[in-house]
N, C-alpha and C positions, 0 to 999 in steps of 0.2 A: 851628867845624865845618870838617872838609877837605875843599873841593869832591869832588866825582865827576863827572869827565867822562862823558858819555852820546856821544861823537862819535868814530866808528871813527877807530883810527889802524893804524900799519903793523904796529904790534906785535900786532893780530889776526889780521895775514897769518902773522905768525910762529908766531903760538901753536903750532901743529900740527906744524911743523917742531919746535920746541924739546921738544914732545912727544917726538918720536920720537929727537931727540936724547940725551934724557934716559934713556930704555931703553938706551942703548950704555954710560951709565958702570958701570964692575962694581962690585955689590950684595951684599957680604955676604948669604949665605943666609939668618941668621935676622930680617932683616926685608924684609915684603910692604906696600906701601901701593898704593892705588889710584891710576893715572897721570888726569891730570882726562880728561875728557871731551868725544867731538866736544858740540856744540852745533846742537842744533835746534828752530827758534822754535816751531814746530809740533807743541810739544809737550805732551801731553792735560795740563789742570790734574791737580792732586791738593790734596786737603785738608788743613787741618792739625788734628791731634788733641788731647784735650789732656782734662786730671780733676784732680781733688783726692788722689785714692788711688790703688795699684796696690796689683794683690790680694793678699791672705794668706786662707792656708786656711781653713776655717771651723773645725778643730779644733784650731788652733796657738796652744798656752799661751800668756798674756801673760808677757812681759819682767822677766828679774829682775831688773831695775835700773832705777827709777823715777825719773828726776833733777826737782827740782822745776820746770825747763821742758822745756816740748816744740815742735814745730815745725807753726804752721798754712802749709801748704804747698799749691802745683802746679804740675800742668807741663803740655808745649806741643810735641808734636813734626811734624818733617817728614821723610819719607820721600824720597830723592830718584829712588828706584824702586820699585814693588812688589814685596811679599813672594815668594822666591822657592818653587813649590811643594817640598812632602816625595815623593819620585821613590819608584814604589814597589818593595819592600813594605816602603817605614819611615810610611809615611803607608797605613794600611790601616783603608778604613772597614769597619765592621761587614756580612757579608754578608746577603744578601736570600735565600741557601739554603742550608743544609745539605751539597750535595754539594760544595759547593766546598773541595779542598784546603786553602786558607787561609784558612777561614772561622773570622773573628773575632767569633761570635755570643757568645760568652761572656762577652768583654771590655765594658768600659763605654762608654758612649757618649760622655763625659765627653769633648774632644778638648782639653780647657786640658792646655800642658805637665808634666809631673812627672816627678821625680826621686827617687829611691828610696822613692817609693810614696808623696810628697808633694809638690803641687802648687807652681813654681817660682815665685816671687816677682819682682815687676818686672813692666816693659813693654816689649816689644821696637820698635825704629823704625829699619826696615833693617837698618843694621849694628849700629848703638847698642842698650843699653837703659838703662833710669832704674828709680831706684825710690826712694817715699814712704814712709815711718813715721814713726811719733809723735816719734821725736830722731833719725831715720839718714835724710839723703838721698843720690841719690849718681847718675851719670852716667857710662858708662863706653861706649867707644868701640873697636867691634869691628871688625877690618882685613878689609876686604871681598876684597880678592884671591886672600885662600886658597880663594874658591868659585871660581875658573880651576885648582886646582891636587889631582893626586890625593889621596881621603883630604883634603881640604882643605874644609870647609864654615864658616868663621866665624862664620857665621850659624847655621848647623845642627851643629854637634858632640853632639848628641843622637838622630845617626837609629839610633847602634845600639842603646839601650835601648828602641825598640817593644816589643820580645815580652821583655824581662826588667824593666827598673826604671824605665822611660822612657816616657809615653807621648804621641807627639807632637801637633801641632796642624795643622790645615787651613787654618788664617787667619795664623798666625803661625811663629812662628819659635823658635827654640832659641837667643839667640848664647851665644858663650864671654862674651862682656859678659854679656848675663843670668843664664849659672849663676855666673860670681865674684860680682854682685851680690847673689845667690841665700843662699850658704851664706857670703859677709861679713855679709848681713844675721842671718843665723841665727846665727852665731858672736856679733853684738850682742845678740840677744834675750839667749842664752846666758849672755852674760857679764855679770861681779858689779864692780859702780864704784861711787864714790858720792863725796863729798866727800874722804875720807879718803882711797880707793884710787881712782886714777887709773886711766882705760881705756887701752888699748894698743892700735888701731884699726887697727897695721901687723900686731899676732900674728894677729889677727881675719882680716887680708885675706890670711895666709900663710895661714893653716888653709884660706883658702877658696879661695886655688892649689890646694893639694896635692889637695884636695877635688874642683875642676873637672878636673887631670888625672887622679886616679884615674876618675872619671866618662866622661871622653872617650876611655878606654884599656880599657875592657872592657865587654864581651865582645870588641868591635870599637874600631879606632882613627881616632880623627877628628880631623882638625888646625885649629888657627886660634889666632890673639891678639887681644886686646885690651887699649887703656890703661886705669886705672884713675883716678876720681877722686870723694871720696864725704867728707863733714861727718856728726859725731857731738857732739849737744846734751848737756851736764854741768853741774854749776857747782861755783863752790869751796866753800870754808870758811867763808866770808865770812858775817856773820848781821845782815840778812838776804843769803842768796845771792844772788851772781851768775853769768849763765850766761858760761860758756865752750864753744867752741865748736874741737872738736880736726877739723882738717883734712888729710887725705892725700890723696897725689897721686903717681903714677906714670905718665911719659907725657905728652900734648897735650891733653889735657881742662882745663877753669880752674874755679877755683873763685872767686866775688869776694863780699870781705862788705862790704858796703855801710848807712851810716848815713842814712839816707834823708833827716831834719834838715837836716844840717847838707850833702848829698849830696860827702861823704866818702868816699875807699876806706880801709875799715880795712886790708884783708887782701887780696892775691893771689898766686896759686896762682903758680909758674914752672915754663915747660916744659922737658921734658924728652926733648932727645934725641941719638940716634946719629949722625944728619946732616939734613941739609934733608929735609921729609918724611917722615922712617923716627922715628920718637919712639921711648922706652921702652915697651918692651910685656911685659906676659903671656904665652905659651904655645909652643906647637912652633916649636924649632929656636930659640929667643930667650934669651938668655945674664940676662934681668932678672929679679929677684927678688925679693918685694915686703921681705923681710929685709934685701940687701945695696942693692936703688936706691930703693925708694918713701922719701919724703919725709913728715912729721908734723908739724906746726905747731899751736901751744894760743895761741888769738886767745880773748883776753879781751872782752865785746860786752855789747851793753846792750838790754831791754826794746825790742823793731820794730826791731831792725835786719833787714837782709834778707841773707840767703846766697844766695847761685845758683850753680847746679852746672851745664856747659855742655860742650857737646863741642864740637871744635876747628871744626862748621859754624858755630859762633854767631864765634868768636873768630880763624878766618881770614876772614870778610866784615864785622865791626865792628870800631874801635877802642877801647880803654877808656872813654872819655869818651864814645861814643856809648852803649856800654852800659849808665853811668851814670848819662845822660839821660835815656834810652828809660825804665828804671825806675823814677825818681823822676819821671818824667812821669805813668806810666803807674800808678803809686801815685796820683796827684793827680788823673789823669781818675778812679778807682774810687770816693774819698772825695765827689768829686762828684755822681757817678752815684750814691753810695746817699744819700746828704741829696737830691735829687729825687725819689728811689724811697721816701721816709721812713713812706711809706702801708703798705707793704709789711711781711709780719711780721718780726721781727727772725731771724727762720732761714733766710730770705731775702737775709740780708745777712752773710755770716761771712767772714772775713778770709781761711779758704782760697780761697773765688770767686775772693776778690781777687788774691789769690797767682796761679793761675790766669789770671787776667786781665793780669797784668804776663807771666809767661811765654809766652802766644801773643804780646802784644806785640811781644816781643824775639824769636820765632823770626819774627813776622814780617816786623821790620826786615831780622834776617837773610836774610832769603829772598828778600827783595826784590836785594838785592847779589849774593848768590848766581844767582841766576837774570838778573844784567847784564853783558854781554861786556864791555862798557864801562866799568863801572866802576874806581874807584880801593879796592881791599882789601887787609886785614894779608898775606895772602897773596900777591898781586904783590908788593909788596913784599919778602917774602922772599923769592920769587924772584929777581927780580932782583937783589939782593944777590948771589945763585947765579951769577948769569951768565944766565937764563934770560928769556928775552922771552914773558914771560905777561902777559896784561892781562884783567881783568877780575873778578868775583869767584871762588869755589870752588865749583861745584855739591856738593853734598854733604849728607849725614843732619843735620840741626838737633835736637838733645833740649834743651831747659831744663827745670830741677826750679828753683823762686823757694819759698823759705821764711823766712818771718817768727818772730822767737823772741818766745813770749809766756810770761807766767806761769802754771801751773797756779793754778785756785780751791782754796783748804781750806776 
């Protein structure tokens, strides 16, 4: 383990200097990331949230392609600000009379997000969103800066469909993460794979560009990006099958498949980007394509391995190894806690908990670094490489999705 110093040193005097430093080198236009942040101790907790599932509509066909495994999965996120509100009239609650001009008595009261007349899929967490099904997890990681810039909402690129094909939420958020997640997940349900025909998980994510810009472009136009990184469960030919497990990746999000056994890295994701800080992204004014830059990888995997899908808070505040640990730790406290809880009915005990239970873990690790001036993180580190005198971890949005690949029963 690599210590972490907790003992201010000069390079915290620095930090803020080197902040402001870093705003002077020139920025190609199409990337925006967010510059870190003062630091203040006095500052109100927040929760971390975390489920087995994110929603799908209650009228959405099941999946034309049933691979013989699927993924017992959850996840674990942190906010590192609250949600910010829908300014109005994109955020227009239902009125209390009749005379009012914009009286939205007609409309539903329904305030979950949707998209042309169908409820969005996923969970938003700040900038981030994630999202669970039965073989697609995925993590994507939405650039907070376009909310300083006009027409720029990252988080919200859905205020213009209120009154046509949109209707927004009071508690949450729209990102441009969420709707790629949105209509790549629907491009899976969609699509037809199977042992013989291979899935193509980058066609699935281009359709679901084209898809989020046509979206964020009419009536009204709204700007923002985000990186992509999302795992699709299959298997081969093999009798009996085994799963595989196809992985893409465009951007600073990681994916790691992890053999819990033998606590092994099968697989991980590399980043991807235009310079320190500015990764490959999605959306307005961004030259990346999930066609010509996203990345595809077919990892071969066995019965409990575990996949995690993490945005760049989990993997600028831990190192590989920690995150390795944290997991197979956190695997070994669950199997204990249910052999004590054995009293308990067996519905009480499903492997998604536990999945869940390894993902707050690990956002909590992360949080813990993130939230220390002091610390040693992946992130000073590349800093510094830059030239830059940062010290401590990365405040920033934490999402993990933890999914275990199990056998379907016949």
């Amino acid at each position: 383990m690599i210590p972490r110093p907790r003992t201010p040193t000069i390079g915290v005097l620095l930090q803020h200097f080197s902040v402001i430093c870093r705003t002077q080198r020139p920025h190609p236009q199409p990337c925006l990331r967010v510059l870190p942040q003062v630091r203040f101790f006095a500052r109100p907790a927040r929760e971390t949230s975390a489920g087995t599932t994110t929603p799908v509509p209650e009228n959405a066909e099941p999946p034309i392609s049933k691979p013989p495994f699927y993924f017992e999965a959850g996840y674990a996120l942190f906010a590192k600000r609250p949600s910010r509100p829908f300014p109005p009239p994109f955020l227009s609650m239902p009125s209390t009379s009749f005379s009012e001009p914009l009286s939205t008595h007609h409309k539903s009261r329904d305030r979950r997000p949707q998209v042309n007349g169908e409820m969005i899929r996923g969970v938003t967490n700040g900038d981030d969103a994630v999202l669970v099904s039965d073989n697609f997890i995925g993590a994507n990681d939405g650039v907070g800066a376009w909310a300083t810039r006009e027409k720029g909402h990252a988080a919200y690129v859905l205020y213009a469909y209120v009154f046509s094909r949109v209707a927004t939420s009071n508690h949450g958020s729209s990102l441009w993460s969420r709707l790629i997640l949105h209509f790549w997940s629907v491009a899976v349900e969609h699509a037809i794979f199977d042992a013989d025909h291979e899935p193509d998980p980058v066609a699935y994510l281009q359709t679901a560009f084209e898809q989020t810009k046509q979206a964020t472009s009419e009536p009204n136009e709204w700007h923002g990006t985000t990186t992509a990184c999302a795992a699709l469960l299959s298997a081969d030919k093999s009798n009996p099958a085994h799963p595989i497990v196809y992985v893409t990746q465009l951007g600073d999000s990681q994916i790691l498949v992890i053999r819990p056994k033998t606590k092994d890295v099968l697989f991980k994701t590399k980043e991807q980007w235009h310079w320190f800080d500015c990764p490959r992204q999605l959306g307005t004014n961004s030259p990346d394509t999930p066609e010509k830059n996203a990345v595809m990888d077919r990892v071969e995997i066995e019965e409990d391995d575990v996949i995690v899908a993490m945005s760049d808070g989990v993997v600028d505040n831990l190192w590989e190894h920690e995150i390795v640990e944290n997991v197979v730790e956190s695997l070994r406290k669950w199997k204990e806690k249910s052999m004590e809880d054995n009293d308990k009915a067996p519905a009480e005990h499903s492997y998604a908990d536990g999945m869940r239970f390894v993902a707050q873990e690990l956002v909590k690790a992360a949080r813990a670094i993130a939230e220390d001036p002091f610390a040693e993180s992946p992130y000073m580190e590349k800093a510094i490489d830059e030239g830059l005198s940062i010290e401590g971890g990365k405040l920033d949005d934490i999402s993990v999705v933890a999914a275990q690949c199990k056998r379907r029963k016949t």
